[in-house]
N, C-alpha and C positions, 0 to 999 in steps of 0.2 A: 504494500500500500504506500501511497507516495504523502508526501505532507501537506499536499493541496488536498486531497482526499481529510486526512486527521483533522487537519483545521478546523473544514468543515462538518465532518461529523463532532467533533466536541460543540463545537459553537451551538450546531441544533440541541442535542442534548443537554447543554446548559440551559440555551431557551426556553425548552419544554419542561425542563426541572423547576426553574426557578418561578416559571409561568404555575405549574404544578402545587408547587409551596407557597405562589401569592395569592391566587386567585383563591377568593372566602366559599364558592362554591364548589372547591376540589377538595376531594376526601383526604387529602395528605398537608392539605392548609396547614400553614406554619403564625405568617403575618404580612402582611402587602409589603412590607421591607422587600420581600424577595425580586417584588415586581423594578426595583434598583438595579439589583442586580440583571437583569432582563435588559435594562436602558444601557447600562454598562458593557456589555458583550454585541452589543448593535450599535453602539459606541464604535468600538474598535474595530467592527466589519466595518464601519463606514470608514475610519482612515485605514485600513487596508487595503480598502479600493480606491481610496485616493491616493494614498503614497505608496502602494505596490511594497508596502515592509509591514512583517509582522512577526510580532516576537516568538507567538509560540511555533510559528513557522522555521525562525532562526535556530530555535533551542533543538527543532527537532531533527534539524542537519545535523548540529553538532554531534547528537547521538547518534548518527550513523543513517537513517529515512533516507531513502532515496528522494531527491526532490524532484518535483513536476508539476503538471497541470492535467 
């Protein structure tokens, strides 16, 4: 799996968690704080897509991730 692939799949999976844990009509409801975090991770896709750099991108070359698109 390439790091373009990882990114992505975390990022959803953050989404959906934290969407998960804010939203008061989810069975696993924590506290709308979570929904922060949600703004936070659409945050950093949006300068991803703008400046073409991202960190967990970086970090995951350095462990060896083949990198691609």
């Amino acid at each position: 799996m390439t790091t373009w692939r990882i990114v992505r799949l975390v990022a959803g999976l953050f989404i959906l968690l934290s969407l998960a844990l804010g939203i008061p009509g989810s069975p696993i409801f924590v506290s709308q704080w979570w929904l922060a975090f949600t703004a936070f991770v659409g945050a950093n896709l949006l300068q991803s897509g703008l400046t073409k750099w991202c960190l967990m991108e970086s970090m995951l070359r350095k462990f060896g991730v083949e990198p691609g698109c």
